[in-house]
C-alpha positions in Angstrom: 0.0 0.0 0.0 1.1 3.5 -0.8 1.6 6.1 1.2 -0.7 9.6 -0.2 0.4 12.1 -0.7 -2.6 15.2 -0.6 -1.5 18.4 -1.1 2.4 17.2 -0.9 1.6 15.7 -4.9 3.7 18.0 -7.6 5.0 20.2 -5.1 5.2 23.7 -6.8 9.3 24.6 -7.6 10.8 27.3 -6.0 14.4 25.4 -5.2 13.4 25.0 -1.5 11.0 22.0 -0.8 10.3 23.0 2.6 9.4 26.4 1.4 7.1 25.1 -1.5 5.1 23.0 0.9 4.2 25.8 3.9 3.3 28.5 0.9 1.0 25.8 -1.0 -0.5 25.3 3.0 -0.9 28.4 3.4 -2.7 29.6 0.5 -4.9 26.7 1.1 -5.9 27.8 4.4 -6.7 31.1 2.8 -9.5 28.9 1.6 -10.9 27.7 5.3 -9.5 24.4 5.2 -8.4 23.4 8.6 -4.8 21.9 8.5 -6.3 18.2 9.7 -8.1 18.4 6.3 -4.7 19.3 4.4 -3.2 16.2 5.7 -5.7 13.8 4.6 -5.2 12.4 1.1 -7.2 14.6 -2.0 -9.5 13.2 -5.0 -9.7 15.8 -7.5 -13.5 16.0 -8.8 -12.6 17.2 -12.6 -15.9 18.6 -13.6 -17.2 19.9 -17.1 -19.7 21.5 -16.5 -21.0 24.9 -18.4 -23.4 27.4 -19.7 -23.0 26.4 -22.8 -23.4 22.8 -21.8 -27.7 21.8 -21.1 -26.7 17.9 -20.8 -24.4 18.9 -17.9 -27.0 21.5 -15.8 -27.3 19.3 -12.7 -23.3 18.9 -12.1 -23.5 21.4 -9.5 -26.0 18.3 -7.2 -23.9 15.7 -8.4 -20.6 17.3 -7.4 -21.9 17.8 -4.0 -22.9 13.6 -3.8 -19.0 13.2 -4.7 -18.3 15.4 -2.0 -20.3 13.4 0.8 -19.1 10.1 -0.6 -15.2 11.4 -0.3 -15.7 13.0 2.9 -18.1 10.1 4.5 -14.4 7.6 3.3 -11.8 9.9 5.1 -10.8 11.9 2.0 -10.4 15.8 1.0 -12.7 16.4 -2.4 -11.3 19.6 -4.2 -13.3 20.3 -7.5 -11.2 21.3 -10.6 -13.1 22.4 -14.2 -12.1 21.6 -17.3 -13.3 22.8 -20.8 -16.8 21.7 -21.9 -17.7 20.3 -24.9 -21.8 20.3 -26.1 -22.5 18.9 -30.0 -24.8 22.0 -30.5 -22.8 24.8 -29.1 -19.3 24.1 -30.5 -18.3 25.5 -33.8 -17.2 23.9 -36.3 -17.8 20.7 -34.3 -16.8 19.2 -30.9 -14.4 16.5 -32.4 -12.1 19.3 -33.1 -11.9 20.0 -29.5 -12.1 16.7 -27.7 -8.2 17.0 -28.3 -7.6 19.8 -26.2 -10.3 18.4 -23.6 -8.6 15.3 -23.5 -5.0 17.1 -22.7 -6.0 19.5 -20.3 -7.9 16.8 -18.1 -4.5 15.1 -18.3 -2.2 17.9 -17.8 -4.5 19.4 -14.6 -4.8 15.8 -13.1 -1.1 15.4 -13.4 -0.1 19.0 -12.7 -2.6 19.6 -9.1 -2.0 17.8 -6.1 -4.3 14.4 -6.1 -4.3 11.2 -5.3 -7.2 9.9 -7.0 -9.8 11.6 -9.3 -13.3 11.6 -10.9 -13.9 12.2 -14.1 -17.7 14.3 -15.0 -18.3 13.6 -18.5 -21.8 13.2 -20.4 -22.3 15.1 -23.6 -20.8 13.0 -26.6 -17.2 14.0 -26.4 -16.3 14.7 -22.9 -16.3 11.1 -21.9 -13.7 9.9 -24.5 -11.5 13.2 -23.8 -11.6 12.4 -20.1 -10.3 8.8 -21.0 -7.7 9.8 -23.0 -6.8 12.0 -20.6 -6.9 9.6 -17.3 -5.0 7.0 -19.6 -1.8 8.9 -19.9 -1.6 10.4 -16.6 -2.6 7.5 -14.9 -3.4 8.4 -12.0 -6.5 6.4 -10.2 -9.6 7.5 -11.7 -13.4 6.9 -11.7 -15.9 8.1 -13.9 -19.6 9.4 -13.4 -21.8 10.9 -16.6 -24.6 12.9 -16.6 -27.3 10.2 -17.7 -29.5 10.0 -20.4 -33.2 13.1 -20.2 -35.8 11.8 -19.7 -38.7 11.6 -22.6 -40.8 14.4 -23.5 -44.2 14.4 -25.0 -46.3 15.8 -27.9 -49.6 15.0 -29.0 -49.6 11.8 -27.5 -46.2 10.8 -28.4 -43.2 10.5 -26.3 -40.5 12.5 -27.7 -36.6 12.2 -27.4 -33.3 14.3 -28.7 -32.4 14.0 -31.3 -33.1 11.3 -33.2 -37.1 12.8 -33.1 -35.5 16.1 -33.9 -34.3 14.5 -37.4 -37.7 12.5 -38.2 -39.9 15.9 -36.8 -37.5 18.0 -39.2 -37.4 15.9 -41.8 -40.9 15.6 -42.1 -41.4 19.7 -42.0 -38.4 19.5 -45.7 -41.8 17.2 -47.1 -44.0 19.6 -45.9 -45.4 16.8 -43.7 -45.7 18.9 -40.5 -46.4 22.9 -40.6 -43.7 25.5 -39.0 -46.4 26.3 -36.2 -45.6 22.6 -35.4 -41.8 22.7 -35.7 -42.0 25.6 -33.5 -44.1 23.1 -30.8 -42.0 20.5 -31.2 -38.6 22.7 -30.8 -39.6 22.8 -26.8 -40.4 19.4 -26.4 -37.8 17.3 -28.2 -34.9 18.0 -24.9 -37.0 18.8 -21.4 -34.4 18.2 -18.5 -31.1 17.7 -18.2 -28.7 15.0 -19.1 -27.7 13.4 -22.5 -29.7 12.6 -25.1 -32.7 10.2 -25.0 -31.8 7.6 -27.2 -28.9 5.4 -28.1 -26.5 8.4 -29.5 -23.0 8.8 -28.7 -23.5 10.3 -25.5 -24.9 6.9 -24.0 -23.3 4.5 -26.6 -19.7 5.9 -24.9 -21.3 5.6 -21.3 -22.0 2.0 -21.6 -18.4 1.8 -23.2 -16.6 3.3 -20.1 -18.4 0.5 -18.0 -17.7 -1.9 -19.8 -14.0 -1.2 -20.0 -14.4 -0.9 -16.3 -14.3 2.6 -14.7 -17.3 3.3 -13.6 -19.2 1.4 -11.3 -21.7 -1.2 -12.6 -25.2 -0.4 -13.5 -24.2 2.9 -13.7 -24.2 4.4 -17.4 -28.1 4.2 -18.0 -29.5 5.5 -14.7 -31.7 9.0 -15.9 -30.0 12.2 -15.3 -33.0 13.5 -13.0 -33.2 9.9 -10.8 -32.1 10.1 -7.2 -30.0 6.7 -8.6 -27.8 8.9 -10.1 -26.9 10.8 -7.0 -26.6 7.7 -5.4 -24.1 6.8 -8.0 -22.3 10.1 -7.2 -21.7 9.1 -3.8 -20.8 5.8 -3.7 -18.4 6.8 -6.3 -17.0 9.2 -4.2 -16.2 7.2 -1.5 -14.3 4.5 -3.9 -12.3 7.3 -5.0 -11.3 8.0 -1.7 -10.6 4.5 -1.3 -8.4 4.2 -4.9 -6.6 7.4 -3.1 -5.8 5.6 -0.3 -4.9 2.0 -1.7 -3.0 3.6 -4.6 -5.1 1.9 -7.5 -6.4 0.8 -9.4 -5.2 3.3 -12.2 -6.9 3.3 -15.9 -3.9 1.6 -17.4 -4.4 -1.2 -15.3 -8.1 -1.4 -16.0 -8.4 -0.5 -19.2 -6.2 -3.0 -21.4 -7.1 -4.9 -24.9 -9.5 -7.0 -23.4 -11.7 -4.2 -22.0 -11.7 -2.7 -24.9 -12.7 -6.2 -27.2 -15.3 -6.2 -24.7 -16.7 -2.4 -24.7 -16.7 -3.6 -29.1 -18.9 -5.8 -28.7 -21.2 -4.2 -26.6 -21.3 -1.5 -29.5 -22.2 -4.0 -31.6 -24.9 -5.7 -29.5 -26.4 -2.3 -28.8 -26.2 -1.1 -32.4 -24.5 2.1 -30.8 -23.0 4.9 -32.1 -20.7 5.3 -34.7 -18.9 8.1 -33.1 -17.7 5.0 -30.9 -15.8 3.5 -33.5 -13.7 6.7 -33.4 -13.7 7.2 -29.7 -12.8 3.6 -29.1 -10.0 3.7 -31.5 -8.2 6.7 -29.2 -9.0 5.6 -26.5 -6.7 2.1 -27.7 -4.5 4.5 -28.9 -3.2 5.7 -25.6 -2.8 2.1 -24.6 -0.8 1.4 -27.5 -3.6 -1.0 -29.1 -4.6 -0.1 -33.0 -7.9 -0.9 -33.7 -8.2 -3.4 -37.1 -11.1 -3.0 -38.9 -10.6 -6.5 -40.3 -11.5 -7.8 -36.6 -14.0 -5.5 -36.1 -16.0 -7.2 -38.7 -15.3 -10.7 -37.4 -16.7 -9.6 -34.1 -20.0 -7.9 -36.0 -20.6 -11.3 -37.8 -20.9 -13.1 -34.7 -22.3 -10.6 -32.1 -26.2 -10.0 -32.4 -28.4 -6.8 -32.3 -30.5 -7.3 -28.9 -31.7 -3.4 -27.8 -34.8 -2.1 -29.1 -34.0 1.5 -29.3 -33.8 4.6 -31.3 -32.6 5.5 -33.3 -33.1 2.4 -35.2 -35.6 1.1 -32.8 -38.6 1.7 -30.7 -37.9 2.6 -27.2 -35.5 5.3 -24.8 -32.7 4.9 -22.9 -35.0 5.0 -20.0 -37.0 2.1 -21.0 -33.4 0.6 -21.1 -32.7 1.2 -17.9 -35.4 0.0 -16.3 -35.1 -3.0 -18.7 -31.4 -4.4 -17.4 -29.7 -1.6 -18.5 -25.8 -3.0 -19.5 -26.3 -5.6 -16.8 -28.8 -7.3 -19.3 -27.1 -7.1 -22.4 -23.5 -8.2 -20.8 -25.0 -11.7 -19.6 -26.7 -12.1 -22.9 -23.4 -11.9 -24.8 -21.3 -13.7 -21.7 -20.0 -16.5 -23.7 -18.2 -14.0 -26.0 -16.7 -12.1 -23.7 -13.6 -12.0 -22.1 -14.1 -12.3 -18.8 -10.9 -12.3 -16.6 -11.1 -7.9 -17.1 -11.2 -6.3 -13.9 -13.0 -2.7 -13.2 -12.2 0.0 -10.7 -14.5 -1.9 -8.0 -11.1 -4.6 -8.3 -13.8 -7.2 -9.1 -13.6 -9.3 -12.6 -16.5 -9.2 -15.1 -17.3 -12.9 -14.2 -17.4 -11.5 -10.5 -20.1 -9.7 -12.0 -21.7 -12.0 -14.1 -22.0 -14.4 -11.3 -23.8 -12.3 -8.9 -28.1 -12.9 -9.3 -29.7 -10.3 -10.7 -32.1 -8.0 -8.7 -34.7 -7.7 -11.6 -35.9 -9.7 -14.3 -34.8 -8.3 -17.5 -37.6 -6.8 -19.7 -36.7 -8.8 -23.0 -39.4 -6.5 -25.0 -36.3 -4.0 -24.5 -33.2 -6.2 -24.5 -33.7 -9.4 -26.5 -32.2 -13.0 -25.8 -29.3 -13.8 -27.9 -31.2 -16.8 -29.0 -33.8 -14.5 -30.5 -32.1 -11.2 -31.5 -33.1 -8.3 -33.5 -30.6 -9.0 -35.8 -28.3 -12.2 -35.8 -25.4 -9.9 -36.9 -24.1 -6.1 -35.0 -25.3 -3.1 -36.2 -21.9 -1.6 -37.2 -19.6 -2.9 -40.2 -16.5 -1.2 -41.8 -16.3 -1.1 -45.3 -13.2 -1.3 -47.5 -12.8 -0.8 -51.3 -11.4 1.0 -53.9 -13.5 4.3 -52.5 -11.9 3.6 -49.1 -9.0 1.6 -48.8 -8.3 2.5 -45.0 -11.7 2.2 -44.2 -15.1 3.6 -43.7 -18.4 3.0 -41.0 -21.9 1.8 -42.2 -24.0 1.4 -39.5 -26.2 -1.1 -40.9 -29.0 -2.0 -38.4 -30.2 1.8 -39.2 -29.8 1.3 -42.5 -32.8 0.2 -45.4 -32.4 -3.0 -46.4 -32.9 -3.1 -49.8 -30.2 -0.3 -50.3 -27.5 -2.4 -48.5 -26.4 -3.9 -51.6 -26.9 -1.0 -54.3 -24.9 0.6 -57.3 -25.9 4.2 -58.2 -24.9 7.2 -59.6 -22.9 9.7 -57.9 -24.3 13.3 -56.8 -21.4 15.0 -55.3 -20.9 18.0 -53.2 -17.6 19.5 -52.5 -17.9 20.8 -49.5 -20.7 21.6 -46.5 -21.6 24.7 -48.4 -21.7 23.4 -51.9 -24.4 21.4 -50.2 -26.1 24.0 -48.0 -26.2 26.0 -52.1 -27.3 23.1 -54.4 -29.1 20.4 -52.0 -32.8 21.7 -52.1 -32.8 23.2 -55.9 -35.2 22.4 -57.8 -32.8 21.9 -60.6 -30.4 19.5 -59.4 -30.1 16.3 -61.2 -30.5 13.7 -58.5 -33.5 10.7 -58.3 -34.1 8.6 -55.5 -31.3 5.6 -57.1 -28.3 7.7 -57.4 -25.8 8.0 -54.4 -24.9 11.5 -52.6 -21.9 12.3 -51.8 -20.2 14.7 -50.1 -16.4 15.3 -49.8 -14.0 18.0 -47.7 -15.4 16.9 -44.7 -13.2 15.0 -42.6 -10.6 15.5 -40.4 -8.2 17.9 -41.9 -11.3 19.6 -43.4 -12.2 23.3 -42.6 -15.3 21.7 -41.6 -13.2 19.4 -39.0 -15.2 16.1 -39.4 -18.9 17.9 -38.5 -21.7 15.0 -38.1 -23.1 16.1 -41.6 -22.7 12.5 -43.0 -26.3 12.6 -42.8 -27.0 14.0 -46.0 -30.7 15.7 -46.3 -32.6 14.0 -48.7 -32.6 16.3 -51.6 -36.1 18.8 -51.0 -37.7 17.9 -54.3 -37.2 14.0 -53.3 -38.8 14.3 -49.5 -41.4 16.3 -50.7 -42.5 13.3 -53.1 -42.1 10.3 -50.3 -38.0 9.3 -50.4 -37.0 9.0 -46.9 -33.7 7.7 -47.1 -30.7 7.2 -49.7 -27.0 5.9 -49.7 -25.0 8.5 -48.7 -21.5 9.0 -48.4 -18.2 11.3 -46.6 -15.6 11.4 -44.6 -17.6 13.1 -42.1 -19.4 11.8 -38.9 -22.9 11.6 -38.2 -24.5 11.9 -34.6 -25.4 8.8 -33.2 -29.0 10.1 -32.9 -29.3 9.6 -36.8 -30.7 6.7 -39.5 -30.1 6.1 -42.9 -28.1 4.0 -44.9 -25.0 6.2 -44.6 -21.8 5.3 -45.5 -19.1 7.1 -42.8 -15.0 7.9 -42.0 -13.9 7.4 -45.5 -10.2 7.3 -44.8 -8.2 8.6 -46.5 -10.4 11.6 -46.3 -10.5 14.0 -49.7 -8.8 16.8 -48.1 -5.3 14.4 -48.3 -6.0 13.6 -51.8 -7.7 10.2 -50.8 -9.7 8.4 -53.6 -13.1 10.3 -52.5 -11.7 13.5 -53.9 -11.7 12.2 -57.3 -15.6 11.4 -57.4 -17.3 13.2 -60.7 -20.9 13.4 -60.6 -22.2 11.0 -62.6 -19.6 8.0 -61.9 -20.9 4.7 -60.5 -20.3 3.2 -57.1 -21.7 0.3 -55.4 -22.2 -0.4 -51.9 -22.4 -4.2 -50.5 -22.7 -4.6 -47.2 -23.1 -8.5 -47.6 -19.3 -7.9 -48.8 -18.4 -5.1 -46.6 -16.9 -2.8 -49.5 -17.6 0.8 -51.1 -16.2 0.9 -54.6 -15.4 3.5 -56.9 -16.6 2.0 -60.6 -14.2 4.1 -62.3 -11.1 3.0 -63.9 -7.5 3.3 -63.3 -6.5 5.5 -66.0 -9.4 7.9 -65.8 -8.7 8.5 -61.7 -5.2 8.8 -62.6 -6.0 11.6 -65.1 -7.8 12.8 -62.4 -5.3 12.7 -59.8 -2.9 15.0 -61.7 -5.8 17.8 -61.8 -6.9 17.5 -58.5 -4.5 20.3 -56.0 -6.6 19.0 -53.1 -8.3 21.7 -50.2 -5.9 24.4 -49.4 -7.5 24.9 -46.2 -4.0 25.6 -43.8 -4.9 27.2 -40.7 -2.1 29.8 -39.3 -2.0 29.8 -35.8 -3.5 28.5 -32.2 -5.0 24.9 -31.5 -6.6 24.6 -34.8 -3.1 24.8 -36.7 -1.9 22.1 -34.2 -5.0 20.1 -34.5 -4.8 20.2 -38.5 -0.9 19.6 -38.5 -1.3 16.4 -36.1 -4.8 14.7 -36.0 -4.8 11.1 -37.3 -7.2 9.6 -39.6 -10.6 8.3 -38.4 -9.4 4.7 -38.4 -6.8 5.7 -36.3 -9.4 7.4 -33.8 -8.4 11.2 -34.6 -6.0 11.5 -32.0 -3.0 14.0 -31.7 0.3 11.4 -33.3 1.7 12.7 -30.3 -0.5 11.6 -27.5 -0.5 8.1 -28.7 1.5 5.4 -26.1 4.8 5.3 -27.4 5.3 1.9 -29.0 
């Protein structure tokens, strides 16, 4: 057992250690602290909460139930923020800052004086940033999230962000539902706090970080405004204090290949986000693991579908919840998993596994492996002549009879090309042909924005199409449906093969093959090649010039090549 440290961690510099320890001591009394509470060991509460943050509003009451579960185990909580990062209110997109997120949690866990910490994540990105971050310092950590709203109503329907926010606004582009409507609707679609309602990134990377073990089990799906969640909060708390005392368990010790095989699968059997596929990827990277598409696949043949949700299914992460939550779906998929991974709690996933559960599980909600939703997961990645490094179809939202399909292409050049020429009446496009859009990833201006869901052309709602094969190297938010064809890596703006798309060439998508093809040949993308100068987009100074200069690809999770673990 090691000793703690408290407010004796990182001792600030000044030549004289002696001297660096009484000043800290005494600016901390400055504060009210008595000096029996400076001696006792500290778990930092990293917290991201905002104003421009709505998923996050109730941090202020869950901070407090860390504070009584520290306190209550014989430790000193000491709150720290770090920046916030909300979809809606980030411009051009919150991917471009989960970076910065992810080394500032790192750099203020390392550089302040704790022994142990909890990370507050919710909205989409904050929970992979905080990873990242709790990986390479490594210090012991735990994780709480915000929880997913709970469901609002309109007309007699129950009503979730944001995956209703798409169908609603879709159906106003037909001219299905009247602006006095939209205008309703707009107030109803997100009525408490906490993360979106449905199976989007937000709660897809909640179940991931319990699954990979730091967070406490039966934890991810418990409703932002339950007095579970609080609950959560404290007993949290107080195994921080306890990882401060004991030393450990820290991330990289919890979070290792296995974990992260395991958190795959859940995706899969969950049909969650495909934001994970990029989150999971970083978060591997800062082990040192590389995510292979190839066995990605192999795991997506054999894992089935078994949560009725939205966006590709009927119910809310509430009914979830209240269903099993994780707990369901884990025991459904036990013989597949690995089970020798331990979480923060020290205990092994077949400690967990073995325990009897306290509820039945709903199986209108989570289904029994021996009679899935879908034999096969709801995520595939795609390789081809169009994508040779890769690209994301999430097919369990996708239509089926477009899952194998050869079209024409409609292409866009960039996210304003599309805003100009999607909705005129003019354009060339019928319901068979293929959009797609390109300048959109990474190293784009645009910086990867989820706009890989592609509205379906105005003229074409308007007369009944509700979904086409669309593809980017963009994202799209984990909310969304459609048979849409994500990540192409490489991305156009580094000359990659989806630069040299013409409208009018063929390409054909086959999922039953898993590949995206270009139907154009050699010669004529050559041609192409040596007229194409690529985007010029070079941003001169700050974090977006280091972000453009050093983000990987989306099959190599978008990290910084410098935060990776070093082989």
């Amino acid at each position: 057992m090691t000793n703690p440290k408290g407010l004796d961690n990182g001792l600030t510099n000044y030549g004289d250690r002696d001297f660096a320890r009484y000043l800290r001591r005494s600016f901390a009394k400055s504060m009210g602290y008595t000096g029996a509470a400076l001696d006792k060991p500290i778990v930092g509460i990293c917290t991201s909460e905002s104003g421009f943050n709505n998923c996050h509003r109730h941090f202020p009451e869950m901070i407090e139930a860390v504070k009584r579960g520290v306190l209550a185990a014989g430790a000193l909580p000491v709150t720290f923020p770090v920046i916030s990062l909300a979809e809606v209110f980030l411009s051009p997109t919150s991917l471009v800052y989960r970076n910065l997120m992810a080394m500032a949690v790192e750099e203020m866990i390392r550089a302040q004086p704790m022994d142990a910490v909890v990370l507050m994540g919710g909205c989409d990105k904050t929970v992979p940033a905080m990873l990242m971050g709790a990986i390479s310092a490594d210090k012991p950590a735990a994780m709480v999230v915000a929880g997913p709203m709970i469901t609002g109503r309109h007309r007699g329907e129950r009503l979730g962000a944001c995956t209703d926010c798409r169908r609603f606004w879709g159906s106003f582009r037909a001219g299905k539902v009247s602006a006095d409507e939209i205008d309703q609707v707009e107030g109803r679609l997100a009525v408490t706090s906490g993360t979106c309602a449905v199976m989007g990134t937000a709660s897809t990377m909640a179940l991931m970080a319990e699954t990979i073990g730091m967070m406490l089990p039966g934890s991810a799906a418990i409703p932002a405004v339950h007095a579970d969640r609080l609950r959560n909060c404290e007993e949290t708390g107080a195994l921080a204090a306890q990882m401060a005392l004991t030393g450990g368990p820290r991330p990289t010790e919890v979070i290792t290949p296995a974990a992260i095989r395991n958190a795959q699968r859940v995706l899969l059997a969950v049909s969650g986000s495909t934001n994970a596929v990029i989150h999971m990827a970083a978060v591997a990277g800062r082990i040192g693991m590389k995510l292979d598409l190839d066995d990605f696949n192999l795991l997506s043949d054999e894992t089935p579908v078994l949560v009725d949700l939205k966006p590709v299914g009927a119910g809310y992460m509430e009914d979830f919840h209240y269903a099993g939550g994780l707990e369901g779906v884990l025991r459904e998929i036990a013989p597949q998993l690995e089970t020798d991974t331990r979480s923060i709690t020290g205990e092994t996933l077949a400690d967990r596994l073995a325990r009897p559960l306290a509820d039945p599980i709903d199986r209108s909600v989570i289904r029994e492996a021996a009679t899935p939703i879908s034999p096969v997961g709801g995520l595939i990645a795609l390789r081809g002549s169009l994508a040779p490094e890769g690209a994301i179809l999430k097919r369990a939202a996708a239509t089926e009879a477009l899952l194998e399909h050869e079209g024409r292409a409609v292409v866009f050049t960039s996210l304003e090309d599309l805003a100009a020429r999607i909705d005129d009446p003019d354009l060339d496009v019928t319901a068979e042909d293929i959009l797609v859009l390109q300048n959109a990833g990474p190293k784009s201006a645009s910086g990867m924005p989820e706009a890989g869901y592609l509205p379906i052309p105005k003229k074409l709602a308007q007369a009944g199409v509700k979904d086409m094969v669309r593809i980017s190297d963009a994202r799209m938010s984990g909310t969304a449906f459609g048979t849409i064809v994500l990540h192409v890596s490489p991305e156009a703006s580094v000359g990659g093969p989806l630069s040299l798309v013409r409208n009018g060439d063929r390409i054909r998508l086959s999922a039953r093959e898993k590949r995206i093809d270009l139907l154009v040949d050699v010669a004529t993308l050559a041609h192409r090649r040596t007229e194409t100068t690529g985007a010029s987009y070079r941003p001169l100074r700050g974090y977006v010039r280091l972000y453009h200069e050093h983000v990987t690809s989306a099959t190599e999770g978008c990290d910084f090549d410098f935060l990776e673990a070093m082989e």
